[in-house]
N, C-alpha and C positions, 0 to 999 in steps of 0.2 A: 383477478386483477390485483396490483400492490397497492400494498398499505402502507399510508403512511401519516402519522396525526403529529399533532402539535404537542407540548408539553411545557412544563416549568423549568426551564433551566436553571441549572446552577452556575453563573458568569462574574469574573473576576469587576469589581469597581473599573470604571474610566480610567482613573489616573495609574492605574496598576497593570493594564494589560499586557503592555510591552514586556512587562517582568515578571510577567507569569508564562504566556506561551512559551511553550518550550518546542522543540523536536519532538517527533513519535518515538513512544519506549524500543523500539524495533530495528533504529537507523544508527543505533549506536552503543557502545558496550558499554558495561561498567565503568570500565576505566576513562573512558571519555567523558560518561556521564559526571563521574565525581568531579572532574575538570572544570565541565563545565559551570556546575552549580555553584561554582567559587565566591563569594559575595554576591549570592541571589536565593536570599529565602526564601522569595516568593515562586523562583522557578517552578514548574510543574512536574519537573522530572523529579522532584521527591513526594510526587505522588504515584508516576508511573513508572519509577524506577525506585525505590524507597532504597533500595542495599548500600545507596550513595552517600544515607545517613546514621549507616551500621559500620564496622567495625572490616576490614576487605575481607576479611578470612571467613566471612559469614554463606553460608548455603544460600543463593541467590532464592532458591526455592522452599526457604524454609517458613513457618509457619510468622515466625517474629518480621519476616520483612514486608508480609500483606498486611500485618495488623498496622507497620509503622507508616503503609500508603493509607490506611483509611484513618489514621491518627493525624498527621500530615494535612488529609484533608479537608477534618473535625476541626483545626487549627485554624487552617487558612479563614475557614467560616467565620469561627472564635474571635479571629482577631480583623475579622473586618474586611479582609481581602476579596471575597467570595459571599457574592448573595444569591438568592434564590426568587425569580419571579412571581409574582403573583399573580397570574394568570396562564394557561395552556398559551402557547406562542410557537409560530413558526421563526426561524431566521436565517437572511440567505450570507452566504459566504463567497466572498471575492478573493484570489486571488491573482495577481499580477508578476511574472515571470519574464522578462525578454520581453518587455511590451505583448506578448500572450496577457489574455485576462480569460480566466474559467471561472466562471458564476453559478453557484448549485446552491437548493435548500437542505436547509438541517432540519431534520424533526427524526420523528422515532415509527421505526419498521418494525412488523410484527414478527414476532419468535413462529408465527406459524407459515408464517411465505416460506420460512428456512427452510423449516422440515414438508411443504407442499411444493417446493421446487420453481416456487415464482420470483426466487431469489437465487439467480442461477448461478452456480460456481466451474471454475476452470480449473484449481489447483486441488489437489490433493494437500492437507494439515497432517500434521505431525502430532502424533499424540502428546510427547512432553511437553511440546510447546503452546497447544488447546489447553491441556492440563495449567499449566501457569496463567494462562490470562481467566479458564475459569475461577481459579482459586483467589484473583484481584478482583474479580468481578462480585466475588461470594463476599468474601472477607471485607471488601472496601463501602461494599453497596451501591455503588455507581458503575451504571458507563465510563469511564473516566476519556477515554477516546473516542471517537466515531470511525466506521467503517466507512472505507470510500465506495459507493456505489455510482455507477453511471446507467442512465437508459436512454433510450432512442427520441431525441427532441421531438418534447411537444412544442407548439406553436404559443398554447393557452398558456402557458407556466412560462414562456418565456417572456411572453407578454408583462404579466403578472410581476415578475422578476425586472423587467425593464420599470415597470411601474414605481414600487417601490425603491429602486437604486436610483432611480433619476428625482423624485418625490420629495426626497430629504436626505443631508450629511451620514454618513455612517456613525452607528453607533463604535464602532471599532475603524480604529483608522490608522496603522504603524507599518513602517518598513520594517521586516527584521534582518539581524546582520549580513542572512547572506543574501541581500538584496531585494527578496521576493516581500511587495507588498499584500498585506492580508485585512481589509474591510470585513466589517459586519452590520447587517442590519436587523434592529429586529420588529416584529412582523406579530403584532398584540391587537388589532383591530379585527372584529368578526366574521367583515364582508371578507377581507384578503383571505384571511384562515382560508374558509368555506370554498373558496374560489382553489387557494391550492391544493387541498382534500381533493373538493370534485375533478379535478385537472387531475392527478395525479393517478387516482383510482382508477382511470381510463387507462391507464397503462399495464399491459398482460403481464412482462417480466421485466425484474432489475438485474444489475449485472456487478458479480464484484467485482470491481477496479485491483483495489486494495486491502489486503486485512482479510484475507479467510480464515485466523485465527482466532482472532477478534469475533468475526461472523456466528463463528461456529461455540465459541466459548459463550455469546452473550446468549445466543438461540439455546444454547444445553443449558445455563444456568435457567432459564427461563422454563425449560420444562420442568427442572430438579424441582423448583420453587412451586409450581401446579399441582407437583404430586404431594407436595409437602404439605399445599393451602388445599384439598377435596373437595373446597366450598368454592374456590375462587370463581367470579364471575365473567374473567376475560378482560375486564376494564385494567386490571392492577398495573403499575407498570411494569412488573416483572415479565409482564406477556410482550414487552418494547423492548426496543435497543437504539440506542443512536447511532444514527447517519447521517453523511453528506451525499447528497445525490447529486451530480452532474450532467447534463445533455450530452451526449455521445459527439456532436458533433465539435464540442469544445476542448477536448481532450487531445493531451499528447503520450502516446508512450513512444520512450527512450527503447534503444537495442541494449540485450544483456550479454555481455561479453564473459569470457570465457579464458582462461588463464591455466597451462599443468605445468608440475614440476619436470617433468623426466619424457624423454623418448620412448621410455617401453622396451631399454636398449640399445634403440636404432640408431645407427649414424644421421648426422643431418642428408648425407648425401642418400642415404638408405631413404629414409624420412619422404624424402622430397619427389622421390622415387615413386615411392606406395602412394603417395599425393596425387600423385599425375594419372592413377589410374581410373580415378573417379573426375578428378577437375582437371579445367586449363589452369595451368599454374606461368605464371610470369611473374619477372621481380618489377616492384613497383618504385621509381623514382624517390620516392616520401613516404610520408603517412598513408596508408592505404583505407581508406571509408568505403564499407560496400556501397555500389553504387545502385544495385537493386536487388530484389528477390533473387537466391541462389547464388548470389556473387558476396564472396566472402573476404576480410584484409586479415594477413597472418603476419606476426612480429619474430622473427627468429633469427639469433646470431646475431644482430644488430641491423639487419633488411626487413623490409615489407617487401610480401608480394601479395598479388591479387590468386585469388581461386575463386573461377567460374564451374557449380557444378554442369557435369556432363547429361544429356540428356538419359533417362532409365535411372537416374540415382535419387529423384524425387516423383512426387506424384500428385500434382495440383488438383486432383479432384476427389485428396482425401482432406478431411479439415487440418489434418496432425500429419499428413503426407509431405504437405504444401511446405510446413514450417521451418525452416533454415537450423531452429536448435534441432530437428528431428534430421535433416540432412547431414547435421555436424555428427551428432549422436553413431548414425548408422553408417556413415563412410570413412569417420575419421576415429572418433572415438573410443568406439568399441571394438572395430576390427583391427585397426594399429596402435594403436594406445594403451589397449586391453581397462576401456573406463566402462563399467557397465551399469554401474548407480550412482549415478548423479546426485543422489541421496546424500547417499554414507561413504564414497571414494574420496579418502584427503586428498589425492594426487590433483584435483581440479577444484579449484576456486573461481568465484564469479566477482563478476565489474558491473557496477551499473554505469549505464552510457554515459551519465552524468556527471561523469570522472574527466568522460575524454580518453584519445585516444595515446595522451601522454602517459596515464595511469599503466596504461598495459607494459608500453613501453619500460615504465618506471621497471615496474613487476618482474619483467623478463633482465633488465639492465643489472639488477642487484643481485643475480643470480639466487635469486629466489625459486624463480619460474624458470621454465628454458622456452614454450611458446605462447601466445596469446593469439587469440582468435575473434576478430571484431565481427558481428553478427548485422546485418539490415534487422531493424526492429518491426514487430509483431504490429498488426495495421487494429484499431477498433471492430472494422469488419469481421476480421478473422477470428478474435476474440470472442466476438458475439456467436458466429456461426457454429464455433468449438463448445460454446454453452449451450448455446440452442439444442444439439445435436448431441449432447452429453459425454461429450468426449474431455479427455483431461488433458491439460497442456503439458510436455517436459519443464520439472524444475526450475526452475530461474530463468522464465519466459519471460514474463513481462517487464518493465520498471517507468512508474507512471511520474513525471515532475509538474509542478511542485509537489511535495508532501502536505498533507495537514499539518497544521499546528496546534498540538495539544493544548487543553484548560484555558480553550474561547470558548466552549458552553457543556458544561458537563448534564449527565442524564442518571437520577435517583433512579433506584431499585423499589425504595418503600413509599 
C-alpha cells in the first residue's frame, strides 16, 4: 500500500508568496529563466535554476551552480522569506485553471514505494537529466519541487479535502500571471493527519503524472544517503520525498504534438501519397483538432487536413498499440520520415497542446518546420493501464495543465 506522511515544511511568509512561486525548473530554459527573475529576488527559480545568477557562459551542470541553489535557499531563510513549521503537517493544494479546479495533498512518499514499484512509472529518464536533479537534491538538501503524483479517487480523502477547504480561508491565496489560481491549506491538527495517513494507506499504487526525473533523482538520493547512514532507522527524512498527489478523476491531460523539419526528401505530392496508404486523408476547411482516437490534424504547405488511421495500422488491445503517438511512430514516422528515436533525432520537436493549434502552425509558417502533426491526447485510463501492466509510453506522451508551482512548501533532507 502507499505511503505517504506528513512533515515540516519549509513555506515562504503570507505576504511574500506571490513572489516566490515560480514556474518548474523544467518548463523553461535558462534564458527565459534570467528574463524572468528580472526584479524578483525572491523568485524560486534562483533556487531551481541558480545558473540565472551566474555568469551565461557558466556549465548549467557544474559544481558552483548547485552550491549557488542551496545558498540562495540558506538566504531566503536568513532573510526572513522562508520559515520552517513546527510541526509534521499535511497541506492540500488547489489549483484553478479554466474554471477546472484539481485539489490534491502534499506531504512526503517513501524512497521505498520507488524502488517496490507502488509508485508506478510510464516514461523512461534520462540519465543526464536524473544526474542533474540528483546533484540539486544532494548539494541543496531539499526537495525543492514536488513530484506530481495521481491515484484513483478515494471517497475518504475527498471527504477529508472537502472538509478542510470548505472549514477555513486558505492559507495561500494568488492568481498567478498566467491566470491559473493556486490556494493552500495547511493541515497541523492530529485527528485530520491521521485520517489522511489511514485514507491514504488503503491505496495499492500511485501513478506519476509528472517529474519521473524528479521521482527517480529524489528515491536514488534517498538510497545514496542509507548507505552512507548503516545505522539509519527508516524514520530520517532522507528515506521521503515530496509530493502532490491528485485523484485521477480530477485531472486533465493535454495532446503532445509533434512538429519535423524535412520530408525525408519527398515531395509533398510524394508525401501525401505514402499518407494515404495507411489513412484517409482529406483537406480540412481550418484548423484541424482530432476528433478522436486514430484521427489525426496535419499542418503542411499552409492546409490542414484530417488523417483517419485505416483499420490493421493500430491495435486497441495492446496498451501501447492503442496509443496515437505509437500509430504516428510506426506509419508515419519511421517508415516515411526515416525518425526512429524520438530521443535523440533533431529532425522532430514536440508541442505541448497547451500552445494550441496556432503554435504548430506558427512552427511550420517560419519555415522552421515543413509539417506538424496534432495528436488526440492520452485519456488517465490508458495511462494507468500502461503502468499497471509495466509497459512504457513513447516520449512525449503525456502533458498534464496546470503545472505546479514551485517554493509553496519546500521538503528537508536533514
Amino acid at each position: 500500500m502507499a505511503v505517504l506522511k506528513p512533515f515540516k515544511g519549509y513555506r515562504p511568509v503570507k505576504d511574500k508568496v506571490s513572489e516566490v512561486a515560480s514556474r518548474p525548473y523544467d518548463v523553461l530554459n535558462s534564458e527565459e529563466a534570467r528574463e524572468e527573475v528580472k526584479g524578483k529576488p525572491y523568485s524560486f527559480l534562483h533556487v531551481v535554476k541558480p545558473e540565472v545568477d551566474l555568469p551565461e557562459s557558466i556549465d548549467h551542470y557544474a559544481q558552483e551552480v548547485y552550491e549557488k541553489g542551496r545558498d540562495n535557499f540558506k538566504k531566503l531563510i536568513e532573510d526572513g522569506v522562508f520559515f520552517q513549521d513546527n510541526k509534521d503537517c499535511y497541506y492540500i493544494y488547489a489549483q484553478t485553471m479554466d474554471g477546472r479546479k484539481q485539489t490534491g495533498i502534499v506531504g512526503c512518499s517513501a524512497v521505498d514505494d520507488y524502488f517496490n514499484d507502488v509508485i508506478k512509472k510510464h516514461e523512461l529518464t534520462r540519465p543526464d537529466k536524473e544526474e542533474d536533479r540528483k546533484k540539486h537534491v544532494r548539494i541543496s538538501g531539499i526537495n525543492a519541487e514536488p513530484v506530481f503524483f495521481t491515484y484513483p479517487a478515494v471517497a475518504s480523502l475527498d471527504e477529508v479535502m472537502t472538509k478542510v477547504t470548505s472549514s477555513k480561508p486558505a492559507e495561500y491565496d494568488f492568481t498567478a500571471d498566467d491566470n491559473i489560481r493556486h490556494e493552500l491549506w495547511v493541515v497541523d491538527d492530529d485527528a485530520t493527519i491521521q485520517q489522511i495517513s489511514d485514507a491514504f494507506n488503503s491505496i495499492p499504487s500511485v501513478y506519476v503524472a509528472d517529474g519521473h526525473h524528479r521521482t527517480a533523482a529524489a528515491a536514488l538520493v534517498g538510497q545514496d544517503l542509507r548507505k552512507e547512514n548503516g545505522g539509519f532507522s527508516g524514520s530520517e527524512e532522507f528515506n521521503y520525498f515530496l509530493s502532490v498527489n491528485f485523484p485521477d478523476n480530477q485531472l486533465k491531460i493535454f495532446d503532445y504534438n509533434r512538429v519535423v523539419k524535412d520530408l525525408n526528401g519527398l515531395s509533398k505530392e510524394d508525401f501525401l501519397q505514402k499518407l494515404s496508404e495507411g489513412f484517409e486523408v482529406s483537406e480540412a476547411s481550418g484548423q484541424h483538432r482530432p476528433t478522436g482516437l486514430h484521427n489525426f490534424g496535419m499542418y503542411l504547405d499552409g492546409k490542414w487536413y484530417s488523417l483517419t488511421a485505416k483499420a490493421g495500422t493500430y491495435d486497441d488491445n495492446d496498451p501501447i498499440g492503442v496509443l496515437d503517438v505509437t500509430v504516428l511512430s510506426q506509419q508515419v514516422l519511421e517508415p516515411i520520415l526515416n525518425i526512429v528515436n524520438l530521443r535523440t533525432d533533431k529532425r522532430i520537436d514536440f508541442v505541448g497542446g497547451i500552445r494550441g493549434l496556432g503554435e504548430l502552425e506558427k512552427r511550420v509558417n517560419s519555415g522552421e518546420m515543413t509539417v506538424a502533426f496534432a495528436l488526440y491526447p492520452v485519456t488517465l485510463d490508458q495511462l494507468i493501464k500502461i503502468s499497471d501492466t509495466g509497459n512504457i509510453m513513447p516520449p512525449k506522451t503525456t502533458w498534464f495543465e496546470p503545472k505546479l508551482r514551485s517554493g509553496l512548501v519546500v521538503h528537508g533532507l536533514n
